[in-house]
C-alpha positions in Angstrom: 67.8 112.1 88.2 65.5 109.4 89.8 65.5 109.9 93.2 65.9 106.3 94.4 68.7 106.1 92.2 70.3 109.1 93.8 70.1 107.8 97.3 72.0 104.3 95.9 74.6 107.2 95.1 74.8 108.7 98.5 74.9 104.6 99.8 77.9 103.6 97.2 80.0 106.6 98.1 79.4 106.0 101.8 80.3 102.0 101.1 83.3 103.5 99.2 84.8 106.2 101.7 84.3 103.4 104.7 86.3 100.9 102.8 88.9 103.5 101.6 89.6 104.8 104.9 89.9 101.1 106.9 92.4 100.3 104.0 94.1 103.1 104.7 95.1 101.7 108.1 95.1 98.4 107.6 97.9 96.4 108.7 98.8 100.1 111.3 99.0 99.9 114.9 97.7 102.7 116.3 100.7 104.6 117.2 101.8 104.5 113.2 98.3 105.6 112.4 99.0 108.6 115.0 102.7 109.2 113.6 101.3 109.4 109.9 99.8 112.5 108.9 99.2 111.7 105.5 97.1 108.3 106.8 94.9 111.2 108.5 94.6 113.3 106.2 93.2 110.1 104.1 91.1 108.8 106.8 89.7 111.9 108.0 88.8 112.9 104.6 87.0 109.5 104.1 84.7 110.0 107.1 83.6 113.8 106.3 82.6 111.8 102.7 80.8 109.2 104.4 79.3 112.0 106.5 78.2 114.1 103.9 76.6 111.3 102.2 74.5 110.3 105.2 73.7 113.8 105.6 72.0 113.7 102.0 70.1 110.6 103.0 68.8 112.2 106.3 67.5 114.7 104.5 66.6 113.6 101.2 65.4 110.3 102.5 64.0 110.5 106.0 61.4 106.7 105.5 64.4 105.1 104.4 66.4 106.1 107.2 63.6 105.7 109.8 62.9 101.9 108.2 67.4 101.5 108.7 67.8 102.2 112.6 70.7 100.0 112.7 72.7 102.7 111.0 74.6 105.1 113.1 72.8 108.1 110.3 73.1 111.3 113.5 76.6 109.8 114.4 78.1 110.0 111.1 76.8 113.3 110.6 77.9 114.4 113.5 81.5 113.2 113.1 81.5 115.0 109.5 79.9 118.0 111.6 83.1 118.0 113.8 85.6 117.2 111.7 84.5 120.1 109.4 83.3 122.9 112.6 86.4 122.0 114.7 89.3 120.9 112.3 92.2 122.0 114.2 90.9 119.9 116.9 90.4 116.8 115.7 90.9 113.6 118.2 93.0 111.3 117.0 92.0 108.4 118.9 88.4 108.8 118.0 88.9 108.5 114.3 90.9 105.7 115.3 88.3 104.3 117.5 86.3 104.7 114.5 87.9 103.1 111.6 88.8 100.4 114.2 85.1 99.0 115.6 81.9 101.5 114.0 83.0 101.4 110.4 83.5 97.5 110.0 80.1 97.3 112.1 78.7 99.6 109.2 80.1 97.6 106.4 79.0 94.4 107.7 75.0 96.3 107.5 75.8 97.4 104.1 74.7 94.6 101.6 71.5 94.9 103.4 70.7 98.3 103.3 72.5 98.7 99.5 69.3 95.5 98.5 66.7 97.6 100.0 67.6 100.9 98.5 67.8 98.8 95.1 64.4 97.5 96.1 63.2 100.8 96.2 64.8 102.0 92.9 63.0 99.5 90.8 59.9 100.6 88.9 56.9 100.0 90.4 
C-alpha cells in the first residue's frame, strides 16, 4: 500500500475512535458515565484505537508528526500505553477528563491535519 495513503488510514481511524467515544457520552454527566460500565468499556476501547493509531504515525511518520506539534502524538500513546499496561487500574476521571476537553480540542485540529496528510498522498 502507498504509504501516504496508509497514514490517512491511521488519521481516519483516529478521527473515527475520537468521535465514537465523545458520542458515547454525550448527553452523560459524569456520575452516569462512572455508573455505566458498558459506556467504559466503549470509551476506553476508543482511546487505546486512537492510541494505537498515533502510535503507527509516530513511528511510521515521524516528519509528519514533527511538522503537527499541535497534536498531543506522546499523550495519546501514552494513554493507549496505560490503558493496555495497567488495565485493572484504569482512572475513571481521567478518561473522563479526556473525552470531556482533549478529544474535542483534537477534533477541532483534525480537518487540518486530515488536508495535509491528503496533501502528501497526492502524486508528485
Amino acid at each position: 500500500m502507498n504509504k501516504p495513503l496508509r497514514l490517512l488510514d491511521y488519521l481516519g481511524h483516529m478521527q473515527q475512535a475520537a468521535q465514537e467515544a465523545s458520542s458515547f457520552v454525550e448527553g452523560l454527566e459524569k456520575e452516569d458515565f462512572l455508573a455505566d460500565r458498558r459506556t467504559q468499556q466503549a470509551v476506553v476501547m476508543s482511546l487505546v484505537i486512537v492510541g494505537e493509531a498515533a502510535t503507527k504515525v509516530m513511528d511510521g511518520f515521524p516528519e509528519f508528526v514533527q511538522a503537527h506539534p499541535e497534536v498531543p502524538w506522546r499523550g495519546m500513546r501514552g494513554m493507549r500505553n496505560r490503558i493496555a499496561h495497567g488495565y485493572f487500574e484504569i482512572n475513571l476521571d481521567v478518561v473522563w477528563e479526556t473525552v470531556q476537553t482533549a478529544l474535542p480540542v483534537l477534533l477541532s485540529q483534525w480537518p487540518g491535519v486530515l488536508q495535509s496528510a491528503a496533501g502528501d498522498a497526492e502524486p508528485a
